[in-house]
N, C-alpha and C positions, 0 to 999 in steps of 0.2 A: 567044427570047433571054433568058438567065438575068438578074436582077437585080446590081448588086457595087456595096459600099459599105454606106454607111450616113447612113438618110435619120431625122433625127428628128420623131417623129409631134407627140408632147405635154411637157412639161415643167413639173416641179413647181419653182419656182421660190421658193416659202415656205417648203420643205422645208430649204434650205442656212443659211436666216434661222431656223427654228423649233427646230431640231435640230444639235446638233455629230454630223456624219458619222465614224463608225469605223473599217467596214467596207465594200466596196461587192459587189454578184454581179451576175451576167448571168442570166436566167432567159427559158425560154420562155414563154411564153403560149398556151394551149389555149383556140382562137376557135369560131364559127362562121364559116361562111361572108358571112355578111350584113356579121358584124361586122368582118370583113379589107377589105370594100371600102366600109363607112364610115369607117375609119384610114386607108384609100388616100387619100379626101377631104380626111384631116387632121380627122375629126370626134372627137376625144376631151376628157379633163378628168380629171388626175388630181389636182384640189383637195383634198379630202376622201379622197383614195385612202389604202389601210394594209391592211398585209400580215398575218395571219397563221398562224400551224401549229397543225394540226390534223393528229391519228393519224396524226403520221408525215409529211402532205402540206402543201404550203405554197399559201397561197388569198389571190388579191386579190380585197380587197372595197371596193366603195363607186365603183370604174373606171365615169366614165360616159362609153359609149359611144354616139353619138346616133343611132336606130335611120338603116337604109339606105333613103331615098327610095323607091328603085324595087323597094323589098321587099315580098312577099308577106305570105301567111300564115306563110312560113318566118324573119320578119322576129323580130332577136333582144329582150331585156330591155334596155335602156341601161343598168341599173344592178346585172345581174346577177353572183354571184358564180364567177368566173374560176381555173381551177386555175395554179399556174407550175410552170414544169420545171425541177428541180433535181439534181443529182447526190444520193444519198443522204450520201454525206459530207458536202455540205454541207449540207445539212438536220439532219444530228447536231448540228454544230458550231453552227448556228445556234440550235435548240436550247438548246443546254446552255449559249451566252450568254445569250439571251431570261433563262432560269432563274434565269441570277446576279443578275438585277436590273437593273430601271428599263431596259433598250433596249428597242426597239420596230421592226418591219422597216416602214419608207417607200418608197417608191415616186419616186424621181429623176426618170426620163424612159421613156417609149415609145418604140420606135424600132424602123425594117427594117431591117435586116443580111442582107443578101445574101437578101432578098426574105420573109427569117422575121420575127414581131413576136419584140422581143425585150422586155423591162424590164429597168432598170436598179432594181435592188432595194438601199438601206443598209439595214446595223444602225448605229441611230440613238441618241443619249442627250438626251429633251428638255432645251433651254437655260431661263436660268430670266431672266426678264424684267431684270437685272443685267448678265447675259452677254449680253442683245442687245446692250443700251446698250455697253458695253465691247466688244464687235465692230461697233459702227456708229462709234463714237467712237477707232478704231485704223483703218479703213479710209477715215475723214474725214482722218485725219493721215496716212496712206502718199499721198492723193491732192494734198493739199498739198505734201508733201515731191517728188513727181512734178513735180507744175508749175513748183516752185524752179527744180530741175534744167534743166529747159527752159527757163527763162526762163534761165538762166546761160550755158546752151549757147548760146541763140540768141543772150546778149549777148558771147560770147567767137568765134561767128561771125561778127559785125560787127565786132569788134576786126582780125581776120584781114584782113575783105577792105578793111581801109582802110590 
């Protein structure tokens, strides 16, 4: 029976903190075999992970993958470098951003999709230690202004039932 959905393996999670997101792509990932059924386990880490092009092809490097328990000698790199599959179009386009200056392709999340790895690949623009603060310091006052609301609500619900 076929796989459907989408099941997320790993997730970079300092990536949304470290980088204002642009752009996003879907890309394959070209594995071994050892190394698809240690992602089955949930065994990855894309901390340190970053993408990029090279003649043409586009390479994750630094994905570590923690090798398969009950692997042989066929048993893969954990830290080995990984081609992704991309449409040539998009590799142009990615490309000729990369060139314009200061982006850099990140690495979001691993994930199966209908039983394939997939990546979630941005083109990214590093934040500058200012811009965290100023986006920590906007998402501390949206959660504030959230709780008001609530607390309004719930006190204009007891108005009601009295």
């Amino acid at each position: 029976m076929k796989e459907k959905g989408r099941s997320v393996i790993a997730q970079n999670r300092k990536a949304r903190h470290d980088y204002t997101i642009i752009d996003t792509y879907e890309a394959g990932v070209v594995l071994m075999g050892t190394e698809v059924k240690s992602l089955r386990l949930g065994r990855a880490s894309l901390v340190d992970a970053f993408a990029t092009v090279d003649d043409g092809e586009v390479w994750l490097r630094a994905l570590h993958i923690a090798e398969y328990a009950l692997g042989t000698w066929t048993n893969h790199e954990p830290r080995r470098t990984r081609k992704l599959l991309l449409h040539k179009g998009e590799i142009e386009r990615l490309i000729g951003k990369i060139r314009e200056g200061g982006l850099t392709l990140v690495p979001l999340s691993l994930y199966f999709s209908d039983g394939k790895v997939k990546c979630e690949l941005a083109l990214a623009k590093g934040k500058r230690t200012y811009d965290k603060r100023t986006d920590l310091a906007k998402r501390d006052a949206d959660r504030e202004i959230q709780r008001a609301y609530g607390r309004a609500a719930k006190g204009r619900a007891r108005e009601l039932r009295r």
